[in-house]
FILUMTI-427972 format. One record per residue: residue in one letter; x, y, z of N, C-alpha, C, O in turn. Coordinates in nm, 4 decimals. Layout:
   bator        nc1        nc2        nc3       cac1       cac2       cac3        cc1        cc2        cc3        oc1        oc2        oc3
       a          X          Y          Z          X          Y          Z          X          Y          Z          X          Y          Z
...
//
This chain:
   bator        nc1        nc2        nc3       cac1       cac2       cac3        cc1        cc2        cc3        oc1        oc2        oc3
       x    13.6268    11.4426    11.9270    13.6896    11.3530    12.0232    13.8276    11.4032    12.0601    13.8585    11.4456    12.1714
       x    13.9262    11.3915    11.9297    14.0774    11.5052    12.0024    14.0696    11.5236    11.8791    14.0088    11.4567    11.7955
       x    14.1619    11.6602    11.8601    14.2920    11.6611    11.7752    14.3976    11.6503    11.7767    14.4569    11.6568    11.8844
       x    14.4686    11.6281    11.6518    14.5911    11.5841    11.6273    14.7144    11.6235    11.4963    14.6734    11.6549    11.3845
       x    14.7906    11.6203    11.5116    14.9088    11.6681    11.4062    14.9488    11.5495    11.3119    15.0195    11.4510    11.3331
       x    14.8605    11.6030    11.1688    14.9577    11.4469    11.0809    15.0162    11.5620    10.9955    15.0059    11.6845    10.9882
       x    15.1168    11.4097    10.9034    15.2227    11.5276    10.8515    15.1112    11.5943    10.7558    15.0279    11.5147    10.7127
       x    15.0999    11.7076    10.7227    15.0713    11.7304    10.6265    14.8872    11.8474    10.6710    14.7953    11.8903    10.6012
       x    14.9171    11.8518    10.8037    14.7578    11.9189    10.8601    14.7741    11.8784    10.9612    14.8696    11.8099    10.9977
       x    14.6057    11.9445    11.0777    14.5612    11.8979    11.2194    14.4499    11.7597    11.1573    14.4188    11.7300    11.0420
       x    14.4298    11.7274    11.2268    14.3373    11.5760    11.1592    14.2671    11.5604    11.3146    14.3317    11.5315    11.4154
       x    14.1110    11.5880    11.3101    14.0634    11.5337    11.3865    13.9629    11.4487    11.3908    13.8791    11.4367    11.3015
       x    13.9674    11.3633    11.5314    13.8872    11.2253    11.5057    13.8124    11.2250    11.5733    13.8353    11.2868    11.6773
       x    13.6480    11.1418    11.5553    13.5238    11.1966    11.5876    13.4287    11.0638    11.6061    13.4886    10.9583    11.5849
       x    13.3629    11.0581    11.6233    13.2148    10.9281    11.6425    13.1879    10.9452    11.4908    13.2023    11.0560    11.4393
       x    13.1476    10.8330    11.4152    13.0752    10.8892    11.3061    12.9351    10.8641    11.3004    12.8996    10.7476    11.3179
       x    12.8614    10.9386    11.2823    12.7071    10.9395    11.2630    12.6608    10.8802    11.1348    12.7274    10.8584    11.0336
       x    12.5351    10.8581    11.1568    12.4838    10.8075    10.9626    12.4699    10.8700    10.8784    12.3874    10.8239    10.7996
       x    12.5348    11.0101    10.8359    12.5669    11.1116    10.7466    12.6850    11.0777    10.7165    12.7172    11.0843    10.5979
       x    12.7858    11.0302    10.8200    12.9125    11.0204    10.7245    12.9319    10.8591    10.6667    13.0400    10.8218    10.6211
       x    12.8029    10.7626    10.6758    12.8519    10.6217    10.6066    12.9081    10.6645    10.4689    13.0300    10.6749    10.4560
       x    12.8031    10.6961    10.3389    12.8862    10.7129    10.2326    13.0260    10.7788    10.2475    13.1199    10.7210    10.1928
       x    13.0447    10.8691    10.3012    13.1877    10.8990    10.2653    13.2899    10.7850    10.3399    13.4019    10.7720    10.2906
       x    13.2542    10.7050    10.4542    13.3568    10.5702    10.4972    13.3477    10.4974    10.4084    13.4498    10.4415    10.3682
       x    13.1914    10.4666    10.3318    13.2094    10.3763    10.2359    13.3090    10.3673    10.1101    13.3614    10.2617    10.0747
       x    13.3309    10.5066    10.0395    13.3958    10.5525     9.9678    13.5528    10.5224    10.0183    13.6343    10.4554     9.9549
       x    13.5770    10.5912    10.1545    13.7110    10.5478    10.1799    13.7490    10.3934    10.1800    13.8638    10.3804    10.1375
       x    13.6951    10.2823    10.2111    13.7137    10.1564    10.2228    13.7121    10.1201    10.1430    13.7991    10.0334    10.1356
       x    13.6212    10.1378     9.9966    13.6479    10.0611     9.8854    13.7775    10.1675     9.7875    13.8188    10.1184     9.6825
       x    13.8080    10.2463     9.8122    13.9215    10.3172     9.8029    14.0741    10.1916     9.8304    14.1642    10.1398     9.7645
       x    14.0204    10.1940     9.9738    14.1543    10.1329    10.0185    14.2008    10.0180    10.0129    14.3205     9.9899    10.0075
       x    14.1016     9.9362    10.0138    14.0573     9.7998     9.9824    14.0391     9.7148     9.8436    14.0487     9.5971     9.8088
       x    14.0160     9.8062     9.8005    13.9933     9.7665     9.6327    13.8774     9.7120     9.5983    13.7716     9.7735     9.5847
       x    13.9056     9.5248     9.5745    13.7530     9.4928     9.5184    13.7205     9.3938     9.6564    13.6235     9.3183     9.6617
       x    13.8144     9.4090     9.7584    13.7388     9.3639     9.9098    13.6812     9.4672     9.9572    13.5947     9.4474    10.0425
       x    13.7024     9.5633     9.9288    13.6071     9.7042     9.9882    13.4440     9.6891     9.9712    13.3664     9.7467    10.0475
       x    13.4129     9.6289     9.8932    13.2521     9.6191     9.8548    13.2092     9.4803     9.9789    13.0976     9.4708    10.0298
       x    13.2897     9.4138     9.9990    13.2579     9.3365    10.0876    13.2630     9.3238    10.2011    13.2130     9.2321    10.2663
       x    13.3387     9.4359    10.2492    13.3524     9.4654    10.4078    13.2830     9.5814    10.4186    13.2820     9.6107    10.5381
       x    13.1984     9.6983    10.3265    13.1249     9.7643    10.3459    13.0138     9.6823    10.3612    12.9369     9.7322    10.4435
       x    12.9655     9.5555    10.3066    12.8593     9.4697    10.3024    12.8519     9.4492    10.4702    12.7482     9.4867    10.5249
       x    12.9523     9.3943    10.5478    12.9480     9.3202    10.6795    12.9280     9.4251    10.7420    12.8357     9.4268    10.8235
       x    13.0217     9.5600    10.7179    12.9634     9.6720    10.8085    12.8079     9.7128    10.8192    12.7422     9.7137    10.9233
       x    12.7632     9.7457    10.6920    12.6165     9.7809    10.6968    12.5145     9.6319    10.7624    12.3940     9.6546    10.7734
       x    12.5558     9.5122    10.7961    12.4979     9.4170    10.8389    12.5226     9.4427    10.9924    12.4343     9.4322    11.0775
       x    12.6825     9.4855    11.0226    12.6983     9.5213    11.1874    12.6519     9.6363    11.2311    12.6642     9.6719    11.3483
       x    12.5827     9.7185    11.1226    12.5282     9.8722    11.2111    12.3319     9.8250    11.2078    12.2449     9.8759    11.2785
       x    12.3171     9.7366    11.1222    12.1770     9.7021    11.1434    12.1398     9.6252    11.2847    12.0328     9.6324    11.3451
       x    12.2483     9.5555    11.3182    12.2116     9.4910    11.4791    12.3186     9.5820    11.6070    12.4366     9.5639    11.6373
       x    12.2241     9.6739    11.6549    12.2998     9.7574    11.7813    12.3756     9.7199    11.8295    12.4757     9.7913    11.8255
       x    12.3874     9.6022    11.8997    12.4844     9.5092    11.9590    12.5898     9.4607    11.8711    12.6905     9.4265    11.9330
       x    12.5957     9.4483    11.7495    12.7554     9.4394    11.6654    12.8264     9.5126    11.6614    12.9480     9.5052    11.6793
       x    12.7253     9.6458    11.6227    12.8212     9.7536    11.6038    12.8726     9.8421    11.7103    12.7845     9.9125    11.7595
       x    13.0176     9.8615    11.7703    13.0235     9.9013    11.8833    13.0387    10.0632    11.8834    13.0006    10.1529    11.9587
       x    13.1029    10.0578    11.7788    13.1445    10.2324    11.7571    13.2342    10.2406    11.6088    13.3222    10.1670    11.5644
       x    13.1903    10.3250    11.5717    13.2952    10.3791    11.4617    13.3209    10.4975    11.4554    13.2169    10.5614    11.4709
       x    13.4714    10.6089    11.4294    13.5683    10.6201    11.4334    13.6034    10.7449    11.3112    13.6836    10.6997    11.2295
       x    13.5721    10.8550    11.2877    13.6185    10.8991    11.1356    13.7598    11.0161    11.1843    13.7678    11.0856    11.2856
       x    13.8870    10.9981    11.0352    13.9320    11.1033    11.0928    13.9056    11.2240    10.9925    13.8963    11.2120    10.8704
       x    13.8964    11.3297    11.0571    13.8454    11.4398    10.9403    13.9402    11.5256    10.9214    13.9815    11.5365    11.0369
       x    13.9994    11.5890    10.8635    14.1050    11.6856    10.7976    14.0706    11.7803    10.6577    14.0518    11.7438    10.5417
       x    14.0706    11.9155    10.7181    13.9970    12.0285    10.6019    13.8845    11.9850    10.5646    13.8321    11.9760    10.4535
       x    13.8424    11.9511    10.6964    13.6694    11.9447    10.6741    13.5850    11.8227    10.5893    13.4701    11.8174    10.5452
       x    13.6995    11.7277    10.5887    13.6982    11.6212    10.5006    13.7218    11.4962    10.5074    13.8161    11.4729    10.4318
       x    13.6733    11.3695    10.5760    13.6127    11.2437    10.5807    13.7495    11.1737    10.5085    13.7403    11.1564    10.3870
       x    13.8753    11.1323    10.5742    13.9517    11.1183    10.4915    14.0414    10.9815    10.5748    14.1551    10.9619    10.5321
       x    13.9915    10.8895    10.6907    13.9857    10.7753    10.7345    13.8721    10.7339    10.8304    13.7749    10.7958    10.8736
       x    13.9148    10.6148    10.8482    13.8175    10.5369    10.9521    13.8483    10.4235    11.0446    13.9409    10.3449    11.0246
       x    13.7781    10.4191    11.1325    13.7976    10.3160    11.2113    13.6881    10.2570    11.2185    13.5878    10.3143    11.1758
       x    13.6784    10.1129    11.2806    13.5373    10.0684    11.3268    13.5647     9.9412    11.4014    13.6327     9.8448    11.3663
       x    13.4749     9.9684    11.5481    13.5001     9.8498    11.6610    13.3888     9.8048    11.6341    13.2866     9.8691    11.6101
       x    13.4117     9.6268    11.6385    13.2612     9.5446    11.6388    13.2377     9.4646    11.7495    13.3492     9.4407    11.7958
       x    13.1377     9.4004    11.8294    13.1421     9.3386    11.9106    13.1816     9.1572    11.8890    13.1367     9.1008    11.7892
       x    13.2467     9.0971    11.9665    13.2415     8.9196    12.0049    13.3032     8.8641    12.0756    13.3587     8.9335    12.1608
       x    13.3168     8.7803    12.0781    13.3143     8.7093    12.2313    13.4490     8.6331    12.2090    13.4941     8.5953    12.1009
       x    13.5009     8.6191    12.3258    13.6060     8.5400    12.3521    13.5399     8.4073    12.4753    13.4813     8.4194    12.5829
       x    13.5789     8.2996    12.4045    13.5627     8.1620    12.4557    13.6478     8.1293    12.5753    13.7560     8.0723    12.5612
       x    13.6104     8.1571    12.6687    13.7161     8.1472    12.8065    13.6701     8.0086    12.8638    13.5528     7.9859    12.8340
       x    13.7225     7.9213    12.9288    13.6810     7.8071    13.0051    13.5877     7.8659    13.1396    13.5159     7.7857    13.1995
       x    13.5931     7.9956    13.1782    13.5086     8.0179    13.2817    13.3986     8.0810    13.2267    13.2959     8.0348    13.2764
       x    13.3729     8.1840    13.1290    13.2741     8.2322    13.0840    13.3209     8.3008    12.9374    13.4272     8.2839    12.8775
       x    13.2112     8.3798    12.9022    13.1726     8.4026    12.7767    13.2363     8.5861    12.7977    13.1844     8.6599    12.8814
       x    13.3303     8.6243    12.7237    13.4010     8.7539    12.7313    13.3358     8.8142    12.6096    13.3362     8.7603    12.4989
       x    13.2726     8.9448    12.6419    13.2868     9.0016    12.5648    13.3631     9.0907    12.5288    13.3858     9.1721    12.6183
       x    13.4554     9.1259    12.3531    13.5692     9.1297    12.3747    13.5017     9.3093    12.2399    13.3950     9.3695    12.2280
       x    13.6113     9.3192    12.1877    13.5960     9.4010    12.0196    13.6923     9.3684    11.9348    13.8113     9.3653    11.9665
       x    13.6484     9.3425    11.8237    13.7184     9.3636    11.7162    13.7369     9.4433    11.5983    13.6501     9.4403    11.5111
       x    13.8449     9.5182    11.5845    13.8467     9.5818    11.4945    13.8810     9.5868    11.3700    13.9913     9.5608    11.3218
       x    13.7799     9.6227    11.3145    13.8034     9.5979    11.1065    13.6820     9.6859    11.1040    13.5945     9.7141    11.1859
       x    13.7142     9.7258    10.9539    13.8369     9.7974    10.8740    13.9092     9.9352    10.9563    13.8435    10.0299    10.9997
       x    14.0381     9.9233    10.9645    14.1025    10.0676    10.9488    14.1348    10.1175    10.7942    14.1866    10.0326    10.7216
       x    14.1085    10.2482    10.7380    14.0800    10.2171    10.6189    14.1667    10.4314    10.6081    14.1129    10.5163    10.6791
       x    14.2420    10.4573    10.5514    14.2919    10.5509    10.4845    14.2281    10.6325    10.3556    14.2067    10.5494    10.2674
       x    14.1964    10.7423    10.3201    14.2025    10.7420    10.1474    14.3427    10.7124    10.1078    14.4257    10.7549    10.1883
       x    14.3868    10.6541    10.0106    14.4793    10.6502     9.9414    14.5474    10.8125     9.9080    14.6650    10.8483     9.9144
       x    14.4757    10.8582     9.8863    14.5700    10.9863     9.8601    14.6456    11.0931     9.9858    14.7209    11.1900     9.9762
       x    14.5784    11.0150    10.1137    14.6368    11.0744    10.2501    14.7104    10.9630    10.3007    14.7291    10.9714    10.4221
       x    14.7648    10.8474    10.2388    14.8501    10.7634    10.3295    15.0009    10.7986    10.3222    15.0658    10.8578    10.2360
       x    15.0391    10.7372    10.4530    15.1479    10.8099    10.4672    15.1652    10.8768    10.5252    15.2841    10.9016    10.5449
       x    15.0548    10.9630    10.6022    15.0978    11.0878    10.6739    15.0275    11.0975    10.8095    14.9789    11.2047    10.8455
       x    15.0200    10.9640    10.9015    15.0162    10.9877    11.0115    14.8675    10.9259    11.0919    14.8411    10.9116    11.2113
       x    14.7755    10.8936    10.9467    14.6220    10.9607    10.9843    14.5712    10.7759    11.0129    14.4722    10.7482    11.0805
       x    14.6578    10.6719    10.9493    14.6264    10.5463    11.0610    14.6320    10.4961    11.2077    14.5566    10.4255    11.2747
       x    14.7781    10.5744    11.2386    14.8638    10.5846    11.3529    14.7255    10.6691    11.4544    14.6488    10.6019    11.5235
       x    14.7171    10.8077    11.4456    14.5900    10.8823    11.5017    14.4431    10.8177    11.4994    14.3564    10.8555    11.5782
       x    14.4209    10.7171    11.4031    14.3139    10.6698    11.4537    14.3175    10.5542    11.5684    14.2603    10.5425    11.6768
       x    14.3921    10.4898    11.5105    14.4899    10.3759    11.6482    14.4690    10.4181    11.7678    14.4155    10.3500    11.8552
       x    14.5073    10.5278    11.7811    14.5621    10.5664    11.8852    14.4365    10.6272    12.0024    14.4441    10.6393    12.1247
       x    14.3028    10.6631    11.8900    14.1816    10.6489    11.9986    14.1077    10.5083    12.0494    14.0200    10.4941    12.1347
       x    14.1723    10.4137    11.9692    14.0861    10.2825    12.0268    14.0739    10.2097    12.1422    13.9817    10.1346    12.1743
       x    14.2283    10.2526    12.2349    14.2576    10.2138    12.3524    14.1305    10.2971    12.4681    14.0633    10.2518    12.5608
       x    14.1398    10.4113    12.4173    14.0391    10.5159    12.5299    13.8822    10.5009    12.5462    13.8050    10.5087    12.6418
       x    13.8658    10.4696    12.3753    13.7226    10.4303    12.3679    13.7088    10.2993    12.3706    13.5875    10.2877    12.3534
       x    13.7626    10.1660    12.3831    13.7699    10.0337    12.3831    13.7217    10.0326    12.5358    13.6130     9.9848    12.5683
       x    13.8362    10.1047    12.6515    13.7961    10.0865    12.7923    13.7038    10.1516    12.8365    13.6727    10.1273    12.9531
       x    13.6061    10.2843    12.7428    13.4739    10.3425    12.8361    13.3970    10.2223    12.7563    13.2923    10.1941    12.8146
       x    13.4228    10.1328    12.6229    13.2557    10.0398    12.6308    13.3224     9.9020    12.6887    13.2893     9.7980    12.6319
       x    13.4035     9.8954    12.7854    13.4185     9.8225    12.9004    13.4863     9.6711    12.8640    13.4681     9.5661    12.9256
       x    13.5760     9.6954    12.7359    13.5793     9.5782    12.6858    13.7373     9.5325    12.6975    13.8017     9.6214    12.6419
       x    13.8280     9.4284    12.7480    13.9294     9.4082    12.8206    14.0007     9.3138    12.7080    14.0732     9.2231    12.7489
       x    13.9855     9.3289    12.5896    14.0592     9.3113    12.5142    14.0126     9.3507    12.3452    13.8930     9.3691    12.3225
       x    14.1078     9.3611    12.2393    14.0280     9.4192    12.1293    14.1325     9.3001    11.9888    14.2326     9.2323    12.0122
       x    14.0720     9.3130    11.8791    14.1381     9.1803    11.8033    14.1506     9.2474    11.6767    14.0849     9.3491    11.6549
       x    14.2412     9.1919    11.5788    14.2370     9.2684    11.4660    14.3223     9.1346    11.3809    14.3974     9.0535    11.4350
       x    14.2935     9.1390    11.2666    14.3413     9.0974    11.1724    14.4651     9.1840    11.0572    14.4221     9.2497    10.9625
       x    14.5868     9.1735    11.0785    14.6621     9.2686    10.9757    14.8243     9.2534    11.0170    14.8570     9.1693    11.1008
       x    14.8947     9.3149    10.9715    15.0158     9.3345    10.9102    15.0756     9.3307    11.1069    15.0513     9.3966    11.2080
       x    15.1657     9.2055    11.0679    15.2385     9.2225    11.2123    15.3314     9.3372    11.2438    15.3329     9.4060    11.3459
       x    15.4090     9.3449    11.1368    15.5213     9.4553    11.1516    15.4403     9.5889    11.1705    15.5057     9.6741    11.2307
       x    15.3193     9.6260    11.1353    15.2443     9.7592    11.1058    15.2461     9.8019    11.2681    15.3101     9.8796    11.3390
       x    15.1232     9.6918    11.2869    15.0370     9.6709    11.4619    15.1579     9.6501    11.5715    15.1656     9.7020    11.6828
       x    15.2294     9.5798    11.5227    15.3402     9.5211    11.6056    15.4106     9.6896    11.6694    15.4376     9.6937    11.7894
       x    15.4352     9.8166    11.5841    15.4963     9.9326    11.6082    15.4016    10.0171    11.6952    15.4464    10.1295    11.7177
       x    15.2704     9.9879    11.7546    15.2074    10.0347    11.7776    15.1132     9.9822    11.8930    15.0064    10.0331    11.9267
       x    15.1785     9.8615    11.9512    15.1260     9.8199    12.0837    15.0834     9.7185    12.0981    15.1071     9.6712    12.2092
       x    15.0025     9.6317    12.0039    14.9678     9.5108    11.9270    15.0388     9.4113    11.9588    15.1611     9.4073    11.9724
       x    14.9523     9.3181    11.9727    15.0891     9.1513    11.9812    15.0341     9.0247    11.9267    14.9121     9.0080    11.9253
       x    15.0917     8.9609    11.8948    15.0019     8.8235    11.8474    14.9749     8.7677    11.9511    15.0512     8.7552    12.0468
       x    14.7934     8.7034    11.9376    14.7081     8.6885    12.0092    14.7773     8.5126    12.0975    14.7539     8.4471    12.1990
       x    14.8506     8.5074    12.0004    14.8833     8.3353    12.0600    14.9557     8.3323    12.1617    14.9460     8.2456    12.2485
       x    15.0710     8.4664    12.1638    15.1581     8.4549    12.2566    15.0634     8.4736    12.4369    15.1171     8.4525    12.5457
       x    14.9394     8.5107    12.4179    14.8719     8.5010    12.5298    14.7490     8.4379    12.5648    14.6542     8.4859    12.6270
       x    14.7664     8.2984    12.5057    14.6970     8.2158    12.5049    14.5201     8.2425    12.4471    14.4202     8.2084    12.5104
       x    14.5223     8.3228    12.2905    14.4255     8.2942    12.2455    14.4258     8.2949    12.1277    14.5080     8.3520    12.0561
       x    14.3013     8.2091    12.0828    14.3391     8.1642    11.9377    14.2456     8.1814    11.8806    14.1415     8.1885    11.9458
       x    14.2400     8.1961    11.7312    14.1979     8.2960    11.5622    14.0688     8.1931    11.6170    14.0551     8.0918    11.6856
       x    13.9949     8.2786    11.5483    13.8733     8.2139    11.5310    13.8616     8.1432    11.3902    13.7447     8.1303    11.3539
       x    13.9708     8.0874    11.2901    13.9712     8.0398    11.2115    14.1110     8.0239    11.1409    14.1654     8.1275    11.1026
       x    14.1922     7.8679    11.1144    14.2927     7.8966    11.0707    14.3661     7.9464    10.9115    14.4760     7.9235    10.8611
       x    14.2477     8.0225    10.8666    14.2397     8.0289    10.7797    14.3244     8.2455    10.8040    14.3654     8.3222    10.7169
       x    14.3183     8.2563    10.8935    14.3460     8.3795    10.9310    14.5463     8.3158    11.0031    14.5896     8.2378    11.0880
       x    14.5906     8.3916    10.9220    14.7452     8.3377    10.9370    14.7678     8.3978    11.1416    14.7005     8.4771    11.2074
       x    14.8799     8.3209    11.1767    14.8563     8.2866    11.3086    14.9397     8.4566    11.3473    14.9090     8.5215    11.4473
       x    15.0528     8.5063    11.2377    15.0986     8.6312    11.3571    15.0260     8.7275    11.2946    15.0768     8.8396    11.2974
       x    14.8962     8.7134    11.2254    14.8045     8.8555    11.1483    14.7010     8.8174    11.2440    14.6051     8.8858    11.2085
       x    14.6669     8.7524    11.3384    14.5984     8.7733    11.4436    14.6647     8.8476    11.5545    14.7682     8.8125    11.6113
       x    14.5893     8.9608    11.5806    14.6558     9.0408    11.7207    14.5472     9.1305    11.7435    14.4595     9.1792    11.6721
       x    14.5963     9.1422    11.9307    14.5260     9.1353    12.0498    14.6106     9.2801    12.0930    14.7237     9.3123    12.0566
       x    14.5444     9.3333    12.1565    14.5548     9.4713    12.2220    14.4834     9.4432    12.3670    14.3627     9.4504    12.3904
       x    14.5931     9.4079    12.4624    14.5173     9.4264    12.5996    14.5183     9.5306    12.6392    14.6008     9.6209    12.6256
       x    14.3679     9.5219    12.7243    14.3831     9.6257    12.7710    14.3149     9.6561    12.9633    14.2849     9.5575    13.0305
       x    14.3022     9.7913    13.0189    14.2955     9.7444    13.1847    14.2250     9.6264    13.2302    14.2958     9.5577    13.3038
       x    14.0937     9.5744    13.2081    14.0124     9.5064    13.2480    14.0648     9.3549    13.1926    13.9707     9.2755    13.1927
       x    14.1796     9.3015    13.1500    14.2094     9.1759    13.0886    14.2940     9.1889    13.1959    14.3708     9.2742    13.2400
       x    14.2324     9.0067    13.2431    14.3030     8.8885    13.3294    14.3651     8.7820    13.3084    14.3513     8.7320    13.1968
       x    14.4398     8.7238    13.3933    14.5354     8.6283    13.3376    14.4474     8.4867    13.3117    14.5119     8.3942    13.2624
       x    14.2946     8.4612    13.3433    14.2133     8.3595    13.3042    14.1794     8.3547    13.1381    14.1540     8.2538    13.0725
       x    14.1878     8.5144    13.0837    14.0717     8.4885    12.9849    14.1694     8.5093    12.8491    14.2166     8.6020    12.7832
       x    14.1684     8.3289    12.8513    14.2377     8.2766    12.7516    14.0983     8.1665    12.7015    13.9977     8.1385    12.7667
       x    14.1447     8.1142    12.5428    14.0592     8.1043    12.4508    14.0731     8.1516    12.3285    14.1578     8.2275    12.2812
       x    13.9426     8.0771    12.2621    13.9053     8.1689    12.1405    13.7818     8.2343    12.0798    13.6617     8.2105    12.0679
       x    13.8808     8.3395    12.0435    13.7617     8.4452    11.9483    13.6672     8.3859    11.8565    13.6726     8.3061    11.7629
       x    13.5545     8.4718    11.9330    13.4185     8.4054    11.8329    13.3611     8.5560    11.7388    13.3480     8.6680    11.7883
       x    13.3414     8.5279    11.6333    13.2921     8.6641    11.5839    13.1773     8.6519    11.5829    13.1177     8.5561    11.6323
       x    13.1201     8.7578    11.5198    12.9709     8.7424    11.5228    12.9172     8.6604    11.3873    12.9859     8.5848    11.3187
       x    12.8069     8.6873    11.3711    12.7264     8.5667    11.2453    12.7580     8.6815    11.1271    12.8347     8.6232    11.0504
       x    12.7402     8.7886    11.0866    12.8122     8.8733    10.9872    12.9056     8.8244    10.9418    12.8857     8.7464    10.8487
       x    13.0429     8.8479    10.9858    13.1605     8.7630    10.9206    13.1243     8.6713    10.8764    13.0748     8.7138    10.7720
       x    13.1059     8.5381    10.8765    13.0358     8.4458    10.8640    12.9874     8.4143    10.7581    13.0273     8.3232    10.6856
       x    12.8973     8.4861    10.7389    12.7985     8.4568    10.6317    12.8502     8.5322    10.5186    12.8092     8.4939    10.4091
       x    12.9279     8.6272    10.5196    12.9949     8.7134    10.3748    13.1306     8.6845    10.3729    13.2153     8.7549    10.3179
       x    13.1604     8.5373    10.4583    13.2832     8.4681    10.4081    13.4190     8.5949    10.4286    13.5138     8.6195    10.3540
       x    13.3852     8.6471    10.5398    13.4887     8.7718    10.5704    13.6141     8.7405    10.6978    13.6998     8.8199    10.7364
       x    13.5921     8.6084    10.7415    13.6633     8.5692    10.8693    13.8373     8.5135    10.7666    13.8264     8.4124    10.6971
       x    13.9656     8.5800    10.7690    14.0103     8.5339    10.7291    14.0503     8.5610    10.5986    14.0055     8.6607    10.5418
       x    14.1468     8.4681    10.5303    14.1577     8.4689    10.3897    14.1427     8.3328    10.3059    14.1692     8.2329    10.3729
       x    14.1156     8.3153    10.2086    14.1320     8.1856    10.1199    14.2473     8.2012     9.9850    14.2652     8.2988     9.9122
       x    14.3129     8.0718     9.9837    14.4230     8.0390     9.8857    14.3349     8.1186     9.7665    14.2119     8.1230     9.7644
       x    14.4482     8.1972     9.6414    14.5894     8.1592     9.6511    14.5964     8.2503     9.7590    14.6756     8.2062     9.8423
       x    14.5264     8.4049     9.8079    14.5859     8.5213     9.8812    14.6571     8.4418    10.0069    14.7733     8.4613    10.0428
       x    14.5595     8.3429    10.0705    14.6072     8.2967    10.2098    14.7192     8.2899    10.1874    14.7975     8.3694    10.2395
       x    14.7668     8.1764    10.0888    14.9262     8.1333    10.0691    15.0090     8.2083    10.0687    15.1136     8.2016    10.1333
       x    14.9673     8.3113     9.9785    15.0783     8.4484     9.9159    15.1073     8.4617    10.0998    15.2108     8.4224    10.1538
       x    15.0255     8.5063    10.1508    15.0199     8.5824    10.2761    15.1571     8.4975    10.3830    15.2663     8.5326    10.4275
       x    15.0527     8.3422    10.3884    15.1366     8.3490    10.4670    15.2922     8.3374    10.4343    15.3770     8.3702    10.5173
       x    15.3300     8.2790    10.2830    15.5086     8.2755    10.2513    15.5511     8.3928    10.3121    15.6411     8.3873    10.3959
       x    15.4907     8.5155    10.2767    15.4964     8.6532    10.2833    15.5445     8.6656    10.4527    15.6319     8.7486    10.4779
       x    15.5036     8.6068    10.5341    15.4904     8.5758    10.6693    15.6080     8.4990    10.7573    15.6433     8.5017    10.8752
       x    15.6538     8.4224    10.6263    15.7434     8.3456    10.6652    15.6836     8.1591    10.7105    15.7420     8.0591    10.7523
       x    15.5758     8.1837    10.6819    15.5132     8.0504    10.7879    15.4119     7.9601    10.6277    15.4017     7.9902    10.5088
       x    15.3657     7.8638    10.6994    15.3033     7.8007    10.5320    15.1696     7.7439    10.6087    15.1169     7.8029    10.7030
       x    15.1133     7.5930    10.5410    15.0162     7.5653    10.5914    14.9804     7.4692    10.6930    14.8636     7.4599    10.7306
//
């Protein structure tokens, strides 16, 4: 797809095929810890239905499977119609390459490939200050809202992009995956930690 300069090597980023799941899998429960087994769970549930899974994302460096990305499909609840939007989870590092560039470079293909699968806005759950350096905004300030308030209000963020209009406001619907492996969000104590952490409570 391109290459790119992280500190430390060229790092390039690619489509990933079903040869490289184990090694994403490996990276996510790497990065993730003991949520890694559970968001590899929702992934392998979003690559079994074509329509969830929109694309995923590897970056490779010395020939070696060493992050990831992954866009999923859902819908945004507009008062005029039904948007289909993406969301993205997990961005996922090995631990032993963070730090050097290779989150930022995957980021940075989602805008290009978000607008060829035609989708006019993209959603993510994570670190405001991270996303916030990188184009990201909280989803509220443009009239749309978490698909659960259980997901703290500025760790929801929205990446517009060409095809988003000033109508399609609402809220994010995910798909039935999240859902069912209890992945939408966080639950107390983490929620809490999170949001003090945030500045904001319940």
């Amino acid at each position: 797809m391109s290459d790119g300069r992280a500190l430390g090597g060229t790092v390039e980023v690619r489509e990933a095929g079903d040869v490289d799941t184990p090694a994403v899998e490996r990276i996510v429960e790497a990065a993730f810890g003991e949520h890694g087994v559970a968001i590899n769970d929702v992934m392998a549930r979003l690559r079994g239905v074509e329509e969830d899974m929109a694309v995923e994302l590897v970056a490779v460096a010395d020939d070696e499977i060493v992050g990831c990305v992954a866009l999923s499909r859902a819908w945004l609840d507009a008062r005029e119609r039904l948007v289909d939007v993406l969301v993205l989870s997990p961005l996922a590092v090995a631990p032993e390459r963070q730090g050097r560039g290779i989150g930022s470079r995957l980021l940075a293909e989602v805008p290009p490939v978000a607008e060829r699968l035609g989708a006019p806005l993209v959603f993510l759950e994570g670190a405001p200050g991270y996303y916030g350096n990188r184009g990201w905004s909280p989803a509220s300030t443009h009239g749309l809202e978490r698909p659960s308030f259980r997901i703290p209000e500025p760790a929801c963020q929205v990446l517009l992009l060409a095809g988003h209009e000033p109508w399609m406001t609402g809220r994010l619907v995910y798909p039935d995956a999240w859902w069912r492996l209890d992945l939408v969000g966080l639950r107390d104590p983490e929620l809490g930690e999170v949001e003090r952490a945030l500045g904001g409570g319940r």
